[in-house]
N, C-alpha and C positions, 0 to 999 in steps of 0.2 A: 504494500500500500504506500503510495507516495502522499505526502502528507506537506500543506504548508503550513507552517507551525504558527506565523504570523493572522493566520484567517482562521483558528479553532480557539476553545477552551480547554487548557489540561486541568481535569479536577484531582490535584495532585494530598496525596494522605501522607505526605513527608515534610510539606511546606506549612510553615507557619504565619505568612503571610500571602497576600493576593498583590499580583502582576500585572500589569496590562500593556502588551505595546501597540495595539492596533484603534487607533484612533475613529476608524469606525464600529469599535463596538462600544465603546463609551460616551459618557457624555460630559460635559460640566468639567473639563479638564483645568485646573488648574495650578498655581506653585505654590508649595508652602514655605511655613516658616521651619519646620524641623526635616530633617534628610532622613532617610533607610539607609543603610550600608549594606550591600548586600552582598553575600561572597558562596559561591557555587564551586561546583566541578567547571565550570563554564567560564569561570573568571569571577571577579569582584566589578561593583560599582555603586556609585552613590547616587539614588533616586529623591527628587525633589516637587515631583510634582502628583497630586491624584486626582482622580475622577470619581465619576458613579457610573453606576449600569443600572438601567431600565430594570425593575422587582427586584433587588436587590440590596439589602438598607446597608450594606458596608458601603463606604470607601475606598477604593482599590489606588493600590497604587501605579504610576504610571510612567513608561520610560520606552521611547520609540528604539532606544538602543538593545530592548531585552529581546532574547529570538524568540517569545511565545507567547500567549496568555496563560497566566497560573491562575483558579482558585484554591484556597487551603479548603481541604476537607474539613478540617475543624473548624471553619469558618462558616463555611456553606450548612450546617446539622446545628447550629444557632438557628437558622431563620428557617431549615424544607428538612422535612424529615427523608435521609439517603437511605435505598436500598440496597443488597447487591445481588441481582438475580445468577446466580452459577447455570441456572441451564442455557438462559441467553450470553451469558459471561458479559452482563452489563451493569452498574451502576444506574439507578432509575433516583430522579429528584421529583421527588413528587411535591409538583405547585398549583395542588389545588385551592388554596387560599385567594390567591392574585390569577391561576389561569387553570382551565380544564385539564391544559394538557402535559404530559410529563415531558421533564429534557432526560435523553438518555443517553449516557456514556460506556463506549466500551472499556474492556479492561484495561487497555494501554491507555485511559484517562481520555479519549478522544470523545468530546461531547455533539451530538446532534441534534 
């Protein structure tokens, strides 16, 4: 599967923070006064700016220089109750509060 990592959601269960580099999935971009330091297998950097996402009450953080969109799993299980179905081998966010429909992620964190 070829994958643009810049145009998905990883809903990732090892991250403690939320990501964003694709500036159309967000909205309400702005800078702040305090930084993230953020340091990966991927490298380190210093993020200054966040946004919001549409149903979503966090604030994500945001940095056109990151290669992907992160949600923290421990982030997201605050506001949608997460499931893990093993026969589909999916993560299912189930938002029926705000929408009918479910978003659902396969196991490599890849959300639809």
């Amino acid at each position: 599967i070829t994958l643009d990592l810049k145009n998905i959601i990883l809903l990732d269960s090892q991250s403690t923070m939320d990501l964003f580099c694709n500036k159309n999935l967000v909205q309400k971009i702005y800078k702040t006064v305090d930084t993230m330091k953020l340091k990966s297998n991927g490298g380190s950097m210093v993020v200054g700016r966040k946004a919001t996402i549409s149903g979503y009450r966090k604030e994500v953080w945001f940095s056109t220089d990151a290669i992907t969109n992160i949600i923290a799993l421990s982030n997201l299980i605050q506001q949608y109750r997460v499931t893990y179905d093993s026969n589909d081998m999916m993560f299912v966010v189930h938002r029926e509060p705000e929408n009918s429909n479910m978003e659902r992620c396969n196991s490599s964190g890849a959300c639809h």
